[in-house]
C-alpha positions as CSV (number, residue, x, y, z in Angstrom):
1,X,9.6,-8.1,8.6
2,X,10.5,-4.8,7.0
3,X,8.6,-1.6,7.5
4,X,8.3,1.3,4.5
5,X,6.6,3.8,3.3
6,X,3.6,2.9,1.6
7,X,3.0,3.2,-2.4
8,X,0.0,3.6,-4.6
9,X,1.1,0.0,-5.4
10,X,0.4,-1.2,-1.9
11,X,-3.3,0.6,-1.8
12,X,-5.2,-2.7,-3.4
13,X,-3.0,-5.1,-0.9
14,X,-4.3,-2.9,2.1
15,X,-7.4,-2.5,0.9
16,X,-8.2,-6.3,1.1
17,X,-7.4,-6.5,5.5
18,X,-8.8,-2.6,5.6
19,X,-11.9,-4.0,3.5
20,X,-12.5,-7.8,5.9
21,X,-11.1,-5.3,9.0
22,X,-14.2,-3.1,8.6
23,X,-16.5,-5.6,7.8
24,X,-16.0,-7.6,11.3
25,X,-17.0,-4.1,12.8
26,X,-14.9,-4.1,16.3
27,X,-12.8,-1.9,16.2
28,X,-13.2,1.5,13.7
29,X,-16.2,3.1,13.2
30,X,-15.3,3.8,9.7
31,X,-17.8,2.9,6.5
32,X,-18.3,-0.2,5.9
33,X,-18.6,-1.9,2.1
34,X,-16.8,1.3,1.0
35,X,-14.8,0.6,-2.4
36,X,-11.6,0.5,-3.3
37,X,-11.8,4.5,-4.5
38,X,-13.9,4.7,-1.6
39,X,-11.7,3.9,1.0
40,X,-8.4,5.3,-0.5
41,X,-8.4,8.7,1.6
42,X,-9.5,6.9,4.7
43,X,-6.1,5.3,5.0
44,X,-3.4,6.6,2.5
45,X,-2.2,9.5,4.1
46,X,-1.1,12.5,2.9
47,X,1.7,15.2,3.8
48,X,2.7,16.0,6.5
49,X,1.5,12.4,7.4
50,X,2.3,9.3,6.1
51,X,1.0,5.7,5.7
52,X,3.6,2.6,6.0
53,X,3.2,-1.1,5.1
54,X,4.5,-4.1,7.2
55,X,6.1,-6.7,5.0
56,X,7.6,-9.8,5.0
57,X,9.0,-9.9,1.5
58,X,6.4,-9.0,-1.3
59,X,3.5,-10.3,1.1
60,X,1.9,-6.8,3.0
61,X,1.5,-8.1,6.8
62,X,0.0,-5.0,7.8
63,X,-0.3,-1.3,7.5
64,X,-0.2,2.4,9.7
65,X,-1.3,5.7,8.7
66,X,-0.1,8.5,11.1
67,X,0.1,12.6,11.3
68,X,-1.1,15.5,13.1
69,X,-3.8,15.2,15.4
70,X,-5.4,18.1,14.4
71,X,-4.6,21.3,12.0
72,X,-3.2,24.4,13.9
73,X,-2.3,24.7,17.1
74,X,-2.6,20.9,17.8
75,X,-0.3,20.0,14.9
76,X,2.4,19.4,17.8
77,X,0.3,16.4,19.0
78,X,0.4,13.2,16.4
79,X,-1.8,10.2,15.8
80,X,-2.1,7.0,14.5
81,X,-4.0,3.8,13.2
82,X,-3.6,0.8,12.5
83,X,-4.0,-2.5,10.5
84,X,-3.1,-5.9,10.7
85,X,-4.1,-8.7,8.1
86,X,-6.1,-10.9,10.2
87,X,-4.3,-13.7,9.0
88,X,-1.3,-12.1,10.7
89,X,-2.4,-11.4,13.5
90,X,-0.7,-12.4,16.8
91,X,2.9,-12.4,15.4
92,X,4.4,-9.0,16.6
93,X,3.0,-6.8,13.5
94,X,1.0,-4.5,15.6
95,X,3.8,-3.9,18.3
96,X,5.9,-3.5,15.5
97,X,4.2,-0.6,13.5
98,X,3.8,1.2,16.9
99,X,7.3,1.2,17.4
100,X,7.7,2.8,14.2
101,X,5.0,5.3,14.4
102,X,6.9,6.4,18.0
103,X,10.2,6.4,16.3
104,X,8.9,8.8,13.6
105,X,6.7,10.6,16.0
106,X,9.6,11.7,17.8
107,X,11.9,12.3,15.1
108,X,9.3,14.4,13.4
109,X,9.4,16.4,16.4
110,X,5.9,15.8,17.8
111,X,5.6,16.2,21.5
112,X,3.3,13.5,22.4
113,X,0.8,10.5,20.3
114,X,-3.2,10.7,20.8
115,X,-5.4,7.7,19.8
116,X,-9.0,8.9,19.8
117,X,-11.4,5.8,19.4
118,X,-9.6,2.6,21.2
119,X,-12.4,0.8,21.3
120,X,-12.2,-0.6,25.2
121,X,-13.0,-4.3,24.3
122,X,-10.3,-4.7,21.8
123,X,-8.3,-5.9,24.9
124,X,-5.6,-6.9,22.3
125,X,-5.1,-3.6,21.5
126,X,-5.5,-1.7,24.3
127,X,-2.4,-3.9,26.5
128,X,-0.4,-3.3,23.3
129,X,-0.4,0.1,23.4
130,X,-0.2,0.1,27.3
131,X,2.9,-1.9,27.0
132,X,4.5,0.8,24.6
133,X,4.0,3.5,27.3
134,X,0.5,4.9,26.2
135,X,-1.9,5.6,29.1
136,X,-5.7,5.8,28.8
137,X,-6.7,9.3,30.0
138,X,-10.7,9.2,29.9
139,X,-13.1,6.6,27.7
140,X,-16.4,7.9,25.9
141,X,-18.7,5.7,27.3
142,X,-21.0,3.6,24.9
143,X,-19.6,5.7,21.7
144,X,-18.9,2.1,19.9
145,X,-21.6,0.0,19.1
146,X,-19.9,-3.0,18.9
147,X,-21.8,-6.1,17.3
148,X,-21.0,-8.5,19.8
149,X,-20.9,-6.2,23.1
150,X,-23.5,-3.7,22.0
151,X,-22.7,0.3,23.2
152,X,-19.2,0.0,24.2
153,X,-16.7,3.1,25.6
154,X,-13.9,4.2,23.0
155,X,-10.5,5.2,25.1
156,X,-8.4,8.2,24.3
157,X,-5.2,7.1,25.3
158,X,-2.2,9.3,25.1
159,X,1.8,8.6,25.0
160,X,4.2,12.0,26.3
161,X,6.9,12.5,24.0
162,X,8.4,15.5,25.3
């Protein structure tokens, strides 16, 4: 598995898992049954940000958009999402794109990653990024409705980089 930059080339690719991620409605509260124009500025970042595509060959396994947290005087602070295909799933993908978002966090000179909305019963997620050194620092409670498990809490969890 290779990790890049993404391309304009790559948008209809990660438009199909962004597109069926949304749809099963657990874990962003994004739009749903937006289209593909739609959904482009959702995910492909822009400067000073970036978004990256997992691969295994010519086969997109999963994808990360990452950048400031916020404009200003909390440009110092980055932040990240992520996609995996859900038919890759399970395989390292995930682990793998946060490793690479913490690489180029640092090198980019940011001194510490904040994810806003972890929704709390993604338990997948949520032991990932504890497992990468990201500790939750407060939850929203019931800020997620969640189709399965109703009004859920979102986590903000944050990794120190400095």
């Amino acid at each position: 598995m290779d990790i890049r930059v993404s391309t304009e080339e790559d948008w209809p690719g990660i438009f199909e898992f962004y597109r069926a991620t949304m749809a099963e409605g657990r874990t962003y509260a994004f739009p749903e049954n937006q289209t593909l124009e739609e959904a482009r500025p959702w995910w492909m970042e822009q400067a000073p940000g970036q978004t990256v595509v997992a691969v295994d060959g010519q086969r997109i396994l999963g994808s990360a958009k990452m950048g400031p947290n916020r404009p200003g005087r909390g440009q110092h602070i980055a932040t990240a999402s992520f996609l995996v295909d859900p038919a890759h799933r399970g395989h390292g993908t995930g682990r793998r794109l946060g490793e690479y978002v913490i690489s180029w966090a640092r090198s980019e000179g940011y001194r510490g990653i904040q994810f806003n909305a972890v929704v709390e019963s993604n338990h997948p997620a949520v032991h990932l990024w504890q497992s990468l050194g990201f500790r939750i620092i407060g939850t929203v409670p019931g800020a997620f409705n969640h189709p399965d498990n109703g009004f859920v809490g979102l986590h903000v969890m944050y990794l120190d980089l400095s």
